[in-house]
C-alpha positions in Angstrom: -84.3 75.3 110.3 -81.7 75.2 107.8 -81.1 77.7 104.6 -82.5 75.2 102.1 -85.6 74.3 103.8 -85.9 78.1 104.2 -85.3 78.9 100.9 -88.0 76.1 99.8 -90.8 77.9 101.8 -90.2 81.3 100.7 -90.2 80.0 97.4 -92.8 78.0 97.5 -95.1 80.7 99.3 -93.8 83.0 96.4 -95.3 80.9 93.8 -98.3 80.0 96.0 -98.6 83.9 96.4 -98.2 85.0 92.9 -100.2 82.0 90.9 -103.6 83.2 89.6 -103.7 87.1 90.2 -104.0 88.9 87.5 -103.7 85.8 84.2 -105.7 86.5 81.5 -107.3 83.9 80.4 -106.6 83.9 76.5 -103.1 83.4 77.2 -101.8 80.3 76.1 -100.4 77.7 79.0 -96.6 78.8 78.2 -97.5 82.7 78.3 -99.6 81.8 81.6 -96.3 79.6 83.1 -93.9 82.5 81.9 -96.2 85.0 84.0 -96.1 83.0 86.7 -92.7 82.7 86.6 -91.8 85.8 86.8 -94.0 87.3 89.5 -92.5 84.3 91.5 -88.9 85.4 91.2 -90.0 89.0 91.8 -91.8 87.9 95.1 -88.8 85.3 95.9 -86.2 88.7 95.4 -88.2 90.8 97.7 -89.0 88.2 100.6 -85.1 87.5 100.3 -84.0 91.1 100.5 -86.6 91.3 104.1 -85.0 88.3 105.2 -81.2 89.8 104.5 -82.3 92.8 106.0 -84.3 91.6 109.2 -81.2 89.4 110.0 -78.5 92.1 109.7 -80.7 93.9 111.9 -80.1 91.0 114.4 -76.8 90.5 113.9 -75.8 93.6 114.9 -78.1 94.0 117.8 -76.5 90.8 119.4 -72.7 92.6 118.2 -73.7 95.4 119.9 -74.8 94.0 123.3 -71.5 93.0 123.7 -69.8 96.2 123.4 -69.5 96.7 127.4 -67.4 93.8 127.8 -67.7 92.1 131.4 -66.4 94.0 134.3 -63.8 91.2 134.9 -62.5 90.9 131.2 -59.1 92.8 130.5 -59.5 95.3 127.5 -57.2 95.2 125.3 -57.4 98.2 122.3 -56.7 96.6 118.8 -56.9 98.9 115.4 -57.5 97.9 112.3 -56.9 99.5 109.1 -55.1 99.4 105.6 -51.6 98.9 107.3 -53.6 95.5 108.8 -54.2 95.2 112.7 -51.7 97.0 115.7 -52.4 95.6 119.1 -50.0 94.2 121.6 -48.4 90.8 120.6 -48.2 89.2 124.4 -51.3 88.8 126.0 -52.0 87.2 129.5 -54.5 84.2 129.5 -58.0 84.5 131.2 -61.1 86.8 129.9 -60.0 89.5 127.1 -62.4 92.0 125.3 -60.6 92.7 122.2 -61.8 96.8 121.7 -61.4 96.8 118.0 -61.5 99.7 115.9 -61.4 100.5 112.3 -58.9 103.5 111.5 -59.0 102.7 108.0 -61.0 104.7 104.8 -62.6 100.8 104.3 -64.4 97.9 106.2 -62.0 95.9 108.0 -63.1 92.9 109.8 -61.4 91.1 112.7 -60.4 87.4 113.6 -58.7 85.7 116.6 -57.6 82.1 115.9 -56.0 79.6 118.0 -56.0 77.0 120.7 -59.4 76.1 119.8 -61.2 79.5 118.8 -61.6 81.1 115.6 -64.1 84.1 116.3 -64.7 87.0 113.8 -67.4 89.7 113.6 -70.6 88.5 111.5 -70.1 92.1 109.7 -66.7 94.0 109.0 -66.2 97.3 111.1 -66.9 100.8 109.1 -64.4 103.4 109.0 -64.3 104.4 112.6 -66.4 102.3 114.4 -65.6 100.4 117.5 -66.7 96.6 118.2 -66.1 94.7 120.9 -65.0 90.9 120.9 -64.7 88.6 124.1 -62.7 85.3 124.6 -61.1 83.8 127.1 -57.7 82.6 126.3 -56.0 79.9 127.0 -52.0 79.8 127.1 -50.9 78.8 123.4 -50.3 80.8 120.2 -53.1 82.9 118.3 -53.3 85.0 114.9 -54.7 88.2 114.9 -56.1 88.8 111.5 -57.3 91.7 109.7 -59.8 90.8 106.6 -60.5 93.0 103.9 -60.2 93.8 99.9 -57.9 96.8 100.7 -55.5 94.2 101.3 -55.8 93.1 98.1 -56.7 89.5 99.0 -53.8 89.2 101.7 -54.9 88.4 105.1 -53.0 90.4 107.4 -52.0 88.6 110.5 -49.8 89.4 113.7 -48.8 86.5 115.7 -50.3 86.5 119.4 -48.6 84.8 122.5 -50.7 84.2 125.5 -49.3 83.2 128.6 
């Protein structure tokens, strides 16, 4: 189901929801719409807000089934922080578990680009937490990159080679 569809039914079952409880019936038809109205958006805000919340939740349940990487995977330790990301800049090609952690004061998130992946963490890393990433390079050239607003917009990258 895509996220306009989605967004249709909640709204939708928002308006269904708040139409009719609690109108007066003196009120003129504008007074009754403007009621309405804003019981909907109310309702719309607060089924949003579950949804948010119920798919963080998710999200980092599935992050955080992957933080034993696969006995076969070679570990490789990256930090990132305000400096930007510090891991080794030759790799060896097969199954890698990136071991990222943030050493930073803010949320840091981490990227791997290249030869046909472009992976990232659904949420940035808190100050000192530990995620794990795995992908299995192929030979080619990758960017490392560290995103966050301590960087003041700039992307930091380090340039990988994988051999």
């Amino acid at each position: 189901m895509n996220t306009n569809t989605l967004m249709t039914m909640l709204i939708a079952a928002a308006f269904t929801l708040s139409t009719g409880h609690g109108i007066a019936a003196d009120k003129t038809v504008g007074e009754k719409s403007a009621e309405i109205w804003d019981k909907t958006k109310a309702t719309t805000k607060d089924v949003t807000r579950k949804v948010v919340k119920t798919t963080k939740q998710a999200v980092n349940r599935v992050e955080a089934a992957v933080r034993e990487p696969d006995a076969d995977a070679r570990k490789v330790d990256v930090k990132v922080n305000d400096k930007g990301v510090q891991m080794p800049k030759n790799l060896a090609a097969g199954k890698t578990a990136f071991v990222v952690t943030n050493t930073g004061k803010d949320a840091h998130n981490f990227e791997i680009e290249g030869s046909g992946i472009d992976k990232s963490f659904w949420f940035a890393l808190g100050p000192n937490q530990t995620k794990t990433m795995q992908v299995d390079l192929k030979p080619g050239t990758y960017e490392a990159v560290c995103t966050a607003e301590a960087h003041g917009g700039k992307e930091q990258k380090v340039q990988i080679a994988v051999k």
